[in-house]
N, C-alpha and C positions, 0 to 999 in steps of 0.2 A: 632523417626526415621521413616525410610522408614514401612506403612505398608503392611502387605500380606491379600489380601483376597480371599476367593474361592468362593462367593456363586454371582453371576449373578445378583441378585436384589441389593445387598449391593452394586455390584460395578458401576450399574447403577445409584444408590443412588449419591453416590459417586462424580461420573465422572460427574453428573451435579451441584453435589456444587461445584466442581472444578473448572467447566466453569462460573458459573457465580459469579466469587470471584471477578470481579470488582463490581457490586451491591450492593453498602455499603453504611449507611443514612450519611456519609460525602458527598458522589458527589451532594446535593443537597446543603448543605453550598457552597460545591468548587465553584459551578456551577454560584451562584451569586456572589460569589469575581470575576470570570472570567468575566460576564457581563458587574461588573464596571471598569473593566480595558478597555475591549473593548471597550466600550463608553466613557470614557474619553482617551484614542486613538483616536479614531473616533474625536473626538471634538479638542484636544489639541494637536496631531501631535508629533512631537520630544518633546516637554516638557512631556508629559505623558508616552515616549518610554524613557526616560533619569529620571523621578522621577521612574518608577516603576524597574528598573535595578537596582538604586539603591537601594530599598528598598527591591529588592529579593535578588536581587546576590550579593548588596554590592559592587558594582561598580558604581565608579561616573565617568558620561564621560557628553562630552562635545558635539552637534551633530556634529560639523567637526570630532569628534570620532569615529562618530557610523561607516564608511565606513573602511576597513580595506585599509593600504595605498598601494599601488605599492612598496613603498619601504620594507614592511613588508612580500608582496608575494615572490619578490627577497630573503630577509633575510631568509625565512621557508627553500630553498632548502640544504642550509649550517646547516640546525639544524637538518636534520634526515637521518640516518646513510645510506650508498648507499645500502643494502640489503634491507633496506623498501621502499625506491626510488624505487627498481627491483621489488618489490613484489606489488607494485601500478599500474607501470605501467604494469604488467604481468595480473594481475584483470580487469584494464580498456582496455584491449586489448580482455579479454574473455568475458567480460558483454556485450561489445560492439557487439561482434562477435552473441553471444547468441539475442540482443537486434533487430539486425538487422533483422532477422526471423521474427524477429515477427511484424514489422511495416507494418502497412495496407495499402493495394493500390486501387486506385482510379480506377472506372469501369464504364462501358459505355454498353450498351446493343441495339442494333437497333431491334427493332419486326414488326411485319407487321403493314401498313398503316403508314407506315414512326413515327411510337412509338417510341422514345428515353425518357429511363429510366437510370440511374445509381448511383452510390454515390460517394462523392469526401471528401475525409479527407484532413485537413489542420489542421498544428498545432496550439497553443492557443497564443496569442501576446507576453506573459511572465510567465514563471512560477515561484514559490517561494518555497525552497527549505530548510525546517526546517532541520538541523543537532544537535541535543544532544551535548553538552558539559560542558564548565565550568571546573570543576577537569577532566573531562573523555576525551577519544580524538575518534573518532569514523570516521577514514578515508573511511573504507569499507560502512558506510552511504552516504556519499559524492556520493562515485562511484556506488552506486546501486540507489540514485533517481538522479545525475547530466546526467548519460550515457544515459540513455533511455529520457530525454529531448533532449538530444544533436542529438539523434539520426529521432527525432520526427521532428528535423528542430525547434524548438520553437527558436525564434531571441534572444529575451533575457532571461537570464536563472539568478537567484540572489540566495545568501543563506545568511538566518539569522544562527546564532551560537551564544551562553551563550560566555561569555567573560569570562575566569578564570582569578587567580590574576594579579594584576600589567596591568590590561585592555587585555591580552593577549589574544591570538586565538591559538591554539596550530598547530604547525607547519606542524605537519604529516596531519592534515585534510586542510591546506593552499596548499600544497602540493597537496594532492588528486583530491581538488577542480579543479587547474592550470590541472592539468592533463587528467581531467574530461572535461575541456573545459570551465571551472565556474571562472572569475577573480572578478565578482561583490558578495562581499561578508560583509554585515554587522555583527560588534557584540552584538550583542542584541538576548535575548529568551527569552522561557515562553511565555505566553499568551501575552506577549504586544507587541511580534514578530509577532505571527499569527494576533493579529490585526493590528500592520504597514502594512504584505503586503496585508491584504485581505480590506482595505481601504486607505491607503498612507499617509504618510507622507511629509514634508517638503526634506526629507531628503531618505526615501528608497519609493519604487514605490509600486504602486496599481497594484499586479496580477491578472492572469485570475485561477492557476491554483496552491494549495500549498499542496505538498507533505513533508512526513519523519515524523517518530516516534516523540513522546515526554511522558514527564508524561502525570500525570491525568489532569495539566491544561494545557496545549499544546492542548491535547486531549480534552477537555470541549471547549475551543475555537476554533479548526476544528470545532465543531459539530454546534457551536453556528453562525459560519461565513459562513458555508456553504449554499448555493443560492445566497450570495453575490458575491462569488467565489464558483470555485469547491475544490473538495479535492481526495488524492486518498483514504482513509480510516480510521477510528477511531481505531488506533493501541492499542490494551493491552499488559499486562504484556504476557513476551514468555512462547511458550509452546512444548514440545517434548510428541511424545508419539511412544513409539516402541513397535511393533509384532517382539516377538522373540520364535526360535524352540530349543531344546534341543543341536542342535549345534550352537548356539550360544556362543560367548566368554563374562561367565560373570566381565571381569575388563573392553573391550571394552564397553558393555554395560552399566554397571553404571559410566563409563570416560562419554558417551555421555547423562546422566540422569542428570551429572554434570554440563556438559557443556551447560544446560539449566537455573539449579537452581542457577548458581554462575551470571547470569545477574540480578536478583531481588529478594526482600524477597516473591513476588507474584507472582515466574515463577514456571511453572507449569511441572511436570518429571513423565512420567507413564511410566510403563512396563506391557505390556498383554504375558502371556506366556503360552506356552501347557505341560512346565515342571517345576513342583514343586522344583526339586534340583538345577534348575538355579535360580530360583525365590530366594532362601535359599542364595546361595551362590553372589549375586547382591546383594542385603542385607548387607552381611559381606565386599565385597567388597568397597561399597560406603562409609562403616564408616572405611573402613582403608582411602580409598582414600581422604575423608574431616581430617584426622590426622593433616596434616603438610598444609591444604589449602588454601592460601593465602586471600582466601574471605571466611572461614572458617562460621562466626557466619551467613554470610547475607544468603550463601548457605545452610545452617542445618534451617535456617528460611522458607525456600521455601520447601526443604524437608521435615522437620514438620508438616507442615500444607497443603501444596500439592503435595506432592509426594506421590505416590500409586504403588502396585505388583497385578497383579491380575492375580490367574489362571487360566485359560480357559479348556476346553475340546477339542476344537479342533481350529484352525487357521479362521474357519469359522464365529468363537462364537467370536472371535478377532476381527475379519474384522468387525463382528458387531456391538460391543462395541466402535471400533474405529471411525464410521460413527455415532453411537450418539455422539462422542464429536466431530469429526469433526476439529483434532488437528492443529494446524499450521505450524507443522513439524510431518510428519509422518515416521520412520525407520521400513524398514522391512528385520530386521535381523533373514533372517530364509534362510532353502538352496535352495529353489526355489522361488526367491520374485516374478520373472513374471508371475508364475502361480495363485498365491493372488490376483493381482492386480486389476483382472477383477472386485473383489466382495469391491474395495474398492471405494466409492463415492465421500467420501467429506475429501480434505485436502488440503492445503494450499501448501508443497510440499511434493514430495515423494521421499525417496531416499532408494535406492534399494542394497540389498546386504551386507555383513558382513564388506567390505572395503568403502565402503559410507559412513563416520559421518556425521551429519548436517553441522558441521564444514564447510566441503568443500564447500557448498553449501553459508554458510553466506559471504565468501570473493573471492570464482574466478572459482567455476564451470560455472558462466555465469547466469543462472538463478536468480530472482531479489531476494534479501533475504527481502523485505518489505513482509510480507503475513497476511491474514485474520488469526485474532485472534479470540478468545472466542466464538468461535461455528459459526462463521461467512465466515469461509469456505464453509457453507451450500449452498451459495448464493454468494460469492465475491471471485474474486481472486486476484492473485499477484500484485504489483505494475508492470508497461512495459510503452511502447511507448504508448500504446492504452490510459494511463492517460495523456499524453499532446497533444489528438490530438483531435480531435470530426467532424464528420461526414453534409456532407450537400447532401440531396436525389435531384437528378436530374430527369426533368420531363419536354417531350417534347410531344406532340400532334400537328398531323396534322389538315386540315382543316377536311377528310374523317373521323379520327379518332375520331374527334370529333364528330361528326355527328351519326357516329354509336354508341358512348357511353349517347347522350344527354339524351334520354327518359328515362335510367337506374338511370343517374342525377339528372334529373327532379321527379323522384318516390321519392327517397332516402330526395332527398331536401323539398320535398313538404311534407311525414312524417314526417320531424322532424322542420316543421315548420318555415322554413330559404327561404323566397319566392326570395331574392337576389340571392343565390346560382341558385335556378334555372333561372333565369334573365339573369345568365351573361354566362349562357350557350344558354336559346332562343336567344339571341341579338344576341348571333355572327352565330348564325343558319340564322338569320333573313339576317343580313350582310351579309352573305356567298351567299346566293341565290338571294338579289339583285346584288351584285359583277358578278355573271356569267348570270343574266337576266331572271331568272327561277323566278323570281315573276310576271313579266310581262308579261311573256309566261302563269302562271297560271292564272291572270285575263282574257288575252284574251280569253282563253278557258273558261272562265264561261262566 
């Protein structure tokens, strides 16, 4: 069960085999079954996106299958109850809302000598939109990568999804999709998805741009396809990590330790505290709470093996621990979290205050729930519009401007040994002052 520890070193110890609990000598097996799937994708199109579906997921489909019908997107809206209808469309109204903030815009700068400088974003031709499924159904994925494409302006937007039994696509993520702005939707996963859209098929397109979680080979094929395509991140197992103070509520607290561990047997639940009696009593609390819990065995699996208590001495010592792991969800359940905040660097998000769970954040506070796992917050952030869009720098020069920057040009080029570069700055010097007659002025004066 949940351990406690007090000593600084151990929990440093600790907190970094935690983080790097994906690093295991299977990912180098995985990593060549993923290979071959990709390349024979690459080579073989729908027949290797229709043998390898069946041979994972046990679904035989046919490729007029693989496209989810029109008549099947109609059929989803009759299969899921109207309080999840309202609670979809209530999410994709605040993602959207959040998502909008943060879309970049294009600038233009005039400086002397008639200088024009600027940067122009444009979004990517199409992007490709991996959703988790199969048995599982995962609407609030749809809506945290389909909104922020939509919102990016990308023209076409597709999602691959695992097909569960009887070839199905589960309705409530059909649903989400529609809702989202997404009606191109294939059922196909795993690795022979990532390689359909990151090289094309006969049957689903060649993207620019593929987002959303998956396993380990999901994830092995992002890594493996990326330069061909872009990706937004190599997603791991989730992870929470709360700073909490002695007013803390410990059943909320371990409810949200839970609501970590109960996604995977490799999700990850810490608690840093500056009280020893909450510490004791989180403890007691999480094993009443796994009693009666519906994912009981998967969830005492992730708390066995990574879930951790650790006491701190002060909020500071916290703040510090938590910037070495660098969590993917950070809670700061304590009674002044904005006062903390300054000293904290690296997290994926943060949510602030005794009424914040994660919860809120994974389906309709607006903010993206994709985020930097396994210490990778250090350097990467959330999924947003900023992954469907990419930048083109603008750059204008006059005739004067040029003139006055050549021989700066000409130094630079001529160190580094590129006698062209300097060339195509003399010529047009050369141009320039035949064009206004200032060579022929100069000869005549000698």
């Amino acid at each position: 069960m949940l351990r406690i520890i007090t000593q600084r070193a151990e929990a440093l110890t600790e907190l970094r085999r935690i983080c790097d609990r994906t690093h295991d000598d299977q990912v180098v097996h995985k990593e060549a079954t993923v290979r071959e799937v990709l390349q024979a994708v690459k080579r073989q199109g729908d027949r290797a996106v229709l043998h390898y579906t069946e041979e994972y997921d046990q679904v035989s489909l046919k490729s007029e299958e693989l496209r989810v019908s029109g008549s099947e997107l109609d059929a989803a809206y009759q299969q899921v109850p109207k309080e999840l209808l309202d609670a979809i469309q209530l999410a994709c109204r605040q993602v959207e809302a959040f998502h909008r903030q943060r879309l970049p815009k294009s600038w233009v700068q005039f400086g002397e000598d008639e200088i024009v400088l600027g940067k122009r974003y444009t979004p990517v031709d199409r992007a490709g939109l991996y959703v988790p499924g199969g048995r599982a159904a995962y609407p609030s994925t749809v809506i945290m990568n389909a909104i922020p494409a939509k919102v990016a302006k990308v023209p076409r937007i597709v999602i691959t999804t695992p097909p569960g039994p009887n070839k199905a696509v589960n309705p409530a993520v059909l649903v989400a999709a529609q809702e989202a702005g997404v009606q191109e939707i294939y059922r196909v996963g795993g690795a022979q998805a990532i390689a359909a859209l990151a090289y094309g098929t006969e049957t689903i397109p060649k993207v620019d741009v593929i987002s959303g979680p998956g396993n380990i080979y999901v994830t092995l094929a992002k890594k493996l396809v990326y330069g061909t395509v872009g990706i937004d991140s190599l997603a791991g197992p989730s992870e929470v990590l709360v700073i909490a103070d002695a007013m803390a509520n410990p059943v909320h607290v371990a409810a949200d330790l839970l609501a970590q561990a109960e996604h995977d047997p490799m999700a990850a639940a810490i608690l840093l505290t500056t009280s020893a009696d909450l510490a004791m009593q989180v403890v007691t609390e999480v094993k009443q709470q796994l009693v009666n819990h519906p994912r009981r065995l998967l969830t005492e699996k992730a708390i066995a093996h990574y879930g951790l208590v650790v006491v701190v001495e002060s909020l500071e010592v916290a703040a510090e621990l938590s910037n070495e792991f660098a969590p993917e969800h950070l809670e700061l359940e304590i009674e002044d979290p904005w006062s903390l905040l300054e000293l904290i660097r690296h997290a994926g998000a943060i949510f602030l205050g005794n009424s914040t769970p994660e919860a809120v954040g994974d389906y309709l506070a607006g903010p993206n729930h994709t985020l930097p796992t396994s210490g990778s917050a250090r350097y990467a952030s959330a999924l947003g519009v900023e992954t469907f869009v990419k930048s083109s720098s603008l750059i204008q020069y006059s005739p004067k401007a040029l003139q006055k920057m050549a021989s700066a040009i000409d130094v630079l080029a001529t160190a580094e040994g590129l006698p062209s570069h300097a060339d195509s700055v003399k010529l047009r010097m050369q141009t320039n002052l035949e064009s206004t007659g200032m060579t022929s002025e100069l000869e005549a004066e000698e």
